[in-house]
C-alpha positions in Angstrom: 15.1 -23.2 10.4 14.6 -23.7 6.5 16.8 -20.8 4.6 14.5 -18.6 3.0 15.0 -17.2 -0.5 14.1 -14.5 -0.2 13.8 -13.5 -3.9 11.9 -16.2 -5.1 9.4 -15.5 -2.7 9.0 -12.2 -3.9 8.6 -13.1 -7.5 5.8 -15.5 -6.3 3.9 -13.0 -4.7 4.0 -10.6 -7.9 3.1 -13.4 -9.9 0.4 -14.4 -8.0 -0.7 -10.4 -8.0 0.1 -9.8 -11.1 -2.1 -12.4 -13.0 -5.1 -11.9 -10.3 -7.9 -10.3 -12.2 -8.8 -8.5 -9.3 -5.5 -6.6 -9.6 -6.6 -5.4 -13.0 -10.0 -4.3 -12.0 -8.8 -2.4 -8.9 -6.2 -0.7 -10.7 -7.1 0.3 -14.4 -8.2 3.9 -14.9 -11.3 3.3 -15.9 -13.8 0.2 -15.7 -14.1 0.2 -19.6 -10.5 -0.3 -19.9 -9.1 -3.7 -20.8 -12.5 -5.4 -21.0 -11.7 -6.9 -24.9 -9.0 -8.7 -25.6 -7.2 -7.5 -28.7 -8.4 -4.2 -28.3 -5.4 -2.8 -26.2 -2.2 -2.7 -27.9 -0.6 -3.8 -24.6 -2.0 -6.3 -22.2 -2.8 -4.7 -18.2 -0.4 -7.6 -17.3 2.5 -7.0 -20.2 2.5 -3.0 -19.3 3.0 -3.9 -15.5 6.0 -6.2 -16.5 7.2 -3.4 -18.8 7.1 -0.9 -16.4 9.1 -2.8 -13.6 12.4 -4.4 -16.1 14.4 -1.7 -15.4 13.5 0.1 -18.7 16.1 3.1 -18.9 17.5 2.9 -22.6 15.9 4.4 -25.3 12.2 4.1 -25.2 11.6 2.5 -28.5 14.7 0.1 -27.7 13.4 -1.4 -24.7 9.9 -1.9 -26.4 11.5 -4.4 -29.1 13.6 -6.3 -26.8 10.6 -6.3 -24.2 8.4 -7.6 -27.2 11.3 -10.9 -27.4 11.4 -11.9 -23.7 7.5 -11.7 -23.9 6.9 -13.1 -27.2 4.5 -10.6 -27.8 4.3 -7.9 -31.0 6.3 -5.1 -31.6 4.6 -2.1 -30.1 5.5 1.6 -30.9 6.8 3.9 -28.5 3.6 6.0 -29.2 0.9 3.3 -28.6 3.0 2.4 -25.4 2.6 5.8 -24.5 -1.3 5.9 -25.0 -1.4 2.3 -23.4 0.2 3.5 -20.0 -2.7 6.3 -19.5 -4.7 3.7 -19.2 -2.7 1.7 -15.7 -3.1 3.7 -12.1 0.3 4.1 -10.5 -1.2 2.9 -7.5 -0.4 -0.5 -9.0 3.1 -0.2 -7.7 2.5 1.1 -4.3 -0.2 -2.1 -4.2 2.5 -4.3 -5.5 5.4 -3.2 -2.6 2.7 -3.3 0.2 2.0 -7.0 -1.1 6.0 -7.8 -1.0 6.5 -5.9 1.9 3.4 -7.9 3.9 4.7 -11.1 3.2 8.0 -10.5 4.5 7.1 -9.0 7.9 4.6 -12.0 8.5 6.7 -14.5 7.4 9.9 -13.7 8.2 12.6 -13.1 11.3 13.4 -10.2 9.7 15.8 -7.9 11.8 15.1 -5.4 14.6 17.6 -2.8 17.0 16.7 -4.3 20.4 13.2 -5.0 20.3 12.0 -2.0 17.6 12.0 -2.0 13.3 14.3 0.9 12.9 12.6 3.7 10.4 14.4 6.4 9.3 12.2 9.1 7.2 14.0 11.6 4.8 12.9 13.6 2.1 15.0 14.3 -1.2 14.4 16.9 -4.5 14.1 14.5 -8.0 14.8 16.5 -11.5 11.7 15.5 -13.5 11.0 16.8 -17.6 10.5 20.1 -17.7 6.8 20.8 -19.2 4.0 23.4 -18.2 1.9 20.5 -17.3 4.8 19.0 -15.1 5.7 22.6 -13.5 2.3 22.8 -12.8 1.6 19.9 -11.3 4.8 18.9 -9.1 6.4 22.6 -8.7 9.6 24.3 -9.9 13.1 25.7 -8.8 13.8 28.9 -10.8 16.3 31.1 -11.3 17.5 34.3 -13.4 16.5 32.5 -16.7 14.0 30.5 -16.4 11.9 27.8 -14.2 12.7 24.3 -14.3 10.6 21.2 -12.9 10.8 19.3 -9.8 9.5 17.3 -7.4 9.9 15.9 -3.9 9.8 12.2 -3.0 9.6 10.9 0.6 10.1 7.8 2.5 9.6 5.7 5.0 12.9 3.2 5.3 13.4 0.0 6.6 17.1 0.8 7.8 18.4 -3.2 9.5 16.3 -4.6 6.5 16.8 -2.3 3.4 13.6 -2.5 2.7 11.0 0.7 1.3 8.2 0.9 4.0 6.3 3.3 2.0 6.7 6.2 -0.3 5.4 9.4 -1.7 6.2 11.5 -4.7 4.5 15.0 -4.4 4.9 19.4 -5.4 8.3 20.4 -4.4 6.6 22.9 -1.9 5.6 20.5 -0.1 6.2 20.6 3.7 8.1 17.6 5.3 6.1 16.8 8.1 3.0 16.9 6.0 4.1 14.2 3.8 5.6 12.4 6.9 2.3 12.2 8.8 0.5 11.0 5.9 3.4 7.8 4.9 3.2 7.4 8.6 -0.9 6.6 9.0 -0.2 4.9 5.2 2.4 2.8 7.5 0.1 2.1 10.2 -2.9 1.1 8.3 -0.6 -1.6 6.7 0.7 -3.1 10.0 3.1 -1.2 12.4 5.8 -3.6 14.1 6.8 -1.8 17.3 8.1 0.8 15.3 11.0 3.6 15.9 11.4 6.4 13.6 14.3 8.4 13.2 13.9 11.9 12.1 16.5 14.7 10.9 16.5 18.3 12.4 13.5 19.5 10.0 11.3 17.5 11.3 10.7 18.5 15.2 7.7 20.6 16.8 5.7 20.1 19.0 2.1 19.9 16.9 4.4 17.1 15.2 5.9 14.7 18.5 1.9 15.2 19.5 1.1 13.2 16.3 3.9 10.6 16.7 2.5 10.1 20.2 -1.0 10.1 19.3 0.0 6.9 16.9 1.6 5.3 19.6 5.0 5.6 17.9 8.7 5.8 19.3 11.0 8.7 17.6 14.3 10.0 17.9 14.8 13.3 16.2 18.0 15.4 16.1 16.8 19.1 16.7 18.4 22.1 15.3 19.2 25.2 17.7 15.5 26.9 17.6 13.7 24.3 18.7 12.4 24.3 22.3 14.7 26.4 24.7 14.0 24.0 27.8 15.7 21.2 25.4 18.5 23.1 24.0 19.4 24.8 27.4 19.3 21.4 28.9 22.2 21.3 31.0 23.1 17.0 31.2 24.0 15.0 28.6 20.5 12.5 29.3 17.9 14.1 30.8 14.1 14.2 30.9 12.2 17.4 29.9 8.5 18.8 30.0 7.4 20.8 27.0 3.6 22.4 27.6 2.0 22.7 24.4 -2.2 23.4 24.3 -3.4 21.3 27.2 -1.0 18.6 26.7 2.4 17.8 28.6 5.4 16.8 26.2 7.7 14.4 27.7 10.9 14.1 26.4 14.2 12.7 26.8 17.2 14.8 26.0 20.5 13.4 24.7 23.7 15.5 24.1 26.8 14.7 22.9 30.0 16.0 21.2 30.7 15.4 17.6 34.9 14.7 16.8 34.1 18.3 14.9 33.4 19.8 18.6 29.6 20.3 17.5 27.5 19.3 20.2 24.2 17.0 18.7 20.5 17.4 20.3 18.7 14.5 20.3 15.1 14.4 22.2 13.2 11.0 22.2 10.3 9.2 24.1 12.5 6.4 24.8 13.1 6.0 28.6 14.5 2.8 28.6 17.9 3.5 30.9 19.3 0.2 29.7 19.8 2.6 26.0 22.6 4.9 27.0 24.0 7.5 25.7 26.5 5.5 23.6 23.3 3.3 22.6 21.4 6.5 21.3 25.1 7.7 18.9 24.7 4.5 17.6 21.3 4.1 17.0 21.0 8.2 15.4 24.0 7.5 13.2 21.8 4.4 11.8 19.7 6.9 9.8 22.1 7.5 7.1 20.8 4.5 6.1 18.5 6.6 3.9 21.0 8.4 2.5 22.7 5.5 1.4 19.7 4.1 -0.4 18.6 7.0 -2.1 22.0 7.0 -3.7 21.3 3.5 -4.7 17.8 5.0 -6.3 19.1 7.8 -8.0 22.5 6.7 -9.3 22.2 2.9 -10.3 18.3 2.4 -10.3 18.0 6.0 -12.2 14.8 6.9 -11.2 15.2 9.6 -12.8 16.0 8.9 -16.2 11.6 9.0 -16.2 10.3 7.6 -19.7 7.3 9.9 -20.3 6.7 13.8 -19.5 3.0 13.2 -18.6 1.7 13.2 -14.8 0.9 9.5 -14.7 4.2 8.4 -16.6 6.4 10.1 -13.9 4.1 8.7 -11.2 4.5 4.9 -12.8 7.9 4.9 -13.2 8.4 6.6 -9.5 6.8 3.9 -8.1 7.6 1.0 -9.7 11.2 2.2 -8.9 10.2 1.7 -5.5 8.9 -1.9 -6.0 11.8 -3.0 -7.7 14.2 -1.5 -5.0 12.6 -3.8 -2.9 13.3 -6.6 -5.2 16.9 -5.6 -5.5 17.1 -5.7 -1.9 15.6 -9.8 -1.6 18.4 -10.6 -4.0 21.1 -8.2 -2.1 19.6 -10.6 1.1 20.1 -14.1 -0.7 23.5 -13.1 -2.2 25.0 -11.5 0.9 24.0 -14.8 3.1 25.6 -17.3 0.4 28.8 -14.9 0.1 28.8 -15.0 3.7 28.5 -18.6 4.0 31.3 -18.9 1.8 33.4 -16.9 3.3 33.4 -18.8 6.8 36.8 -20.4 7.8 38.5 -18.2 4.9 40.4 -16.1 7.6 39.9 -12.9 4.7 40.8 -9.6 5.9 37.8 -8.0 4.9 34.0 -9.4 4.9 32.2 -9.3 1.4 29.0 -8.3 -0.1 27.5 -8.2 -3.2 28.0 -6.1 -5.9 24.8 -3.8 -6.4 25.4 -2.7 -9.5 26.4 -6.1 -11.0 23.1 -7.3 -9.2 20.9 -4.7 -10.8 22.7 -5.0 -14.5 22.0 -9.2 -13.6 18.2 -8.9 -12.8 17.3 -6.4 -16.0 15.3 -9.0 -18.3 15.7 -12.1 -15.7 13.3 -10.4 -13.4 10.1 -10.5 -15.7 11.3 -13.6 -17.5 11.1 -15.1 -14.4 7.3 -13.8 -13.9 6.7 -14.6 -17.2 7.1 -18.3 -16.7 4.5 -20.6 -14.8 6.3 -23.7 -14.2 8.0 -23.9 -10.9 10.7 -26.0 -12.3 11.8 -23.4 -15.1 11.9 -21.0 -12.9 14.1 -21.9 -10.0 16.5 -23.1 -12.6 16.5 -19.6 -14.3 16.4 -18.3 -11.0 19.6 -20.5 -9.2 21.4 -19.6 -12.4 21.2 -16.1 -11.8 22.2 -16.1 -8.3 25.0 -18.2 -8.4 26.4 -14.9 -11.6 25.4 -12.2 -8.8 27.3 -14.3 -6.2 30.6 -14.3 -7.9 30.6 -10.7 -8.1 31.6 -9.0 -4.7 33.7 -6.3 -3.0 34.6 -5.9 0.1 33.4 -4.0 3.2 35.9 -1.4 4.7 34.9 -0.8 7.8 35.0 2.9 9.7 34.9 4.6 6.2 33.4 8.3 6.6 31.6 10.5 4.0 31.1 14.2 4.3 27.7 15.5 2.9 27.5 18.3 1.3 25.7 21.1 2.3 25.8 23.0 -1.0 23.1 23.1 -3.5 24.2 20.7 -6.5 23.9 22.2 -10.0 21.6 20.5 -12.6 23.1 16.9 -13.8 26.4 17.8 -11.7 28.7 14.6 -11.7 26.3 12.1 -13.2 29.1 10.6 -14.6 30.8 10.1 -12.1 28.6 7.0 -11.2 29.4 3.9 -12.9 25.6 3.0 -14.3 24.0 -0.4 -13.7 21.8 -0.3 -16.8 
């Protein structure tokens, strides 16, 4: 089979998107908006590539050395900021469903036995605190005052590191809601004999009858007030019945002690004996996938170091956070399989990977450069050159390392420091 690269591919089907008319017309604000040329101080086109190099220096900063790469004139932090009102964040999301189609048609991507392994999690994202912000995406509040934030969601691609889908919405809102709605979003798209894992907020029964009713596989860990008939369970694999309106719930129930004595509840509508019990550890202990890559988001992509305090400017840059996490991940793919291909016959102690933040730091500027230039040649030389930096920086994979979350609610910008940045 011809290797993939996996990167390039991705930058041709942005390109390709990008420069599409009809990608301007479905996604401007209003059909008035970028009808003249000259009248816009930014281009529909040169405020997409903006949005998506990794701005997270000053404002003004990024604007002058963005106005280099694209050989374009200076533009003020202010007429930026009137030029962005004018682009629907929904660009983004159009942009990652693009990527993301390409690569599940065209692609062997990877799969747990015969299922795409999704894990679904939810996390809080400190936004600018304004009136209009507060109002629009909620607040935490204590003795002093209120301060803004909102809730992100999403839908993760845990054996391929890739986004499925995403959702930034009020702090209020519940979990399940947002689930059910990435979850149809999901299936409108193209569902590949999916199997989503849930945490222990997730479960009830109105809930495991709208994953069945989408023809969907789950496995959910459930807390100690769910259902009776599943806690009280007395085996370690067993199948229950759950009534619930005029419907029968059938689920399996998996138990099993945790090294800190806690016994986990896992119920699923998997009743495949050839998973056991062992299988099911395994494949529930996958989900901290998510956890993993929303430190990636937060602590070396920075989403949210947000470069506006309007609605719209933390929507864009949400979003096109998402995109390029996705793009990070195409050049995480191509890097890891040329270190590992290296690495063959090297009798090392340890297997390598690449360095994320290196990769990140690598791809700020290349990245639109690379969408910047039409010919092919130019490109894959620009684009070789860069991989073969990103592979020479690598660490190594420890195996059975363990991390113990923390339950306790984190004080405003606690440890940010303590991450080395990428940008």
């Amino acid at each position: 089979m011809k290797k993939i690269n996996y990167l390039k591919e991705g930058i041709k089907v942005t390109s390709l998107l990008i420069d599409d008319i009809m990608f301007l017309f479905k996604f401007r604000m209003k059909d008035t908006y970028f009808t003249r040329i000259g009248r816009s101080k930014m281009s529909f086109k040169n405020i997409i590539l903006f949005m998506i190099n990794f701005v997270e220096k000053t404002l003004q900063l990024e604007l002058d050395d963005f106005s280099k790469i694209a050989s374009t004139p200076n533009i003020t932090k202010q007429a930026f900021s009137q030029a962005r009102q004018k682009v629907s964040p929904k660009a983004f999301i159009h942009m990652l469903n693009q990527v993301n189609r390409w690569y599940y048609k065209e692609t062997p991507f990877k799969k747990y036995r015969e299922y795409r392994l999704i894990a679904i999690d939810g996390t809080v994202l400190e936004i600018n605190d304004t009136d209009e912000l507060r109002n629009e995406f909620g607040y935490i509040e204590n003795q002093n005052k209120k301060v803004a934030r909102a809730r992100a969601s999403a839908l993760y691609d845990v054996e391929n590191d890739l986004i499925i889908g995403s959702k930034l919405t009020h702090y209020r809102c519940g979990e399940r809601e947002i689930a059910e709605y990435l979850i149809d979003e999901m299936i409108n798209l193209g569902s590949y004999n999916d199997l989503i894992l849930f945490d222990r907020g997730y479960p009830s029964k109105d809930f495991i009858t709208f994953i069945e009713s989408r023809r969907l596989k789950y496995l959910m860990r459930v807390s100690s007030g769910f259902l009776k008939v599943v806690i009280n369970a007395p085996n370690q694999d067993q199948i229950i019945e759950a009534k619930h309106k005029d419907k029968v719930l059938k689920m399996r129930v998996i138990k099993f002690e945790l090294e800190s004595g806690i016994i986990e509840t896992l119920i699923t509508n998997l009743f495949d004996e050839t998973i056991s019990l062992e299988d099911f550890k395994e494949l529930y202990f996958k989900r901290w996938g998510i956890e993993v890559k929303y430190n990636e988001i937060k602590n070396k992509l920075q989403v949210e170091n947000f470069t506006g305090k309007t609605i719209i400017a933390i929507e864009q840059d949400f979003y096109a956070t998402m995109y390029l996490t996705n793009m990070v991940a195409l050049a995480k793919k191509d890097a890891n399989e040329a270190i590992q291909e290296d690495s063959k016959n090297k009798n090392l102690k340890y297997e390598y990977k690449v360095n994320t933040n290196m990769l990140i730091g690598k791809l700020k500027d290349t990245l639109i450069t690379m969408l910047i230039i039409k010919n092919p040649w130019k490109r894959s030389k620009i684009l070789k050159s860069i991989q073969k930096e990103i592979e020479k920086n690598i660490v190594p994979i420890r195996p059975v390392r363990k991390f113990v979350r923390k339950d306790h609610k984190c004080t405003q910008m606690e440890n940010r420091m303590n991450k080395k940045r990428a940008l």
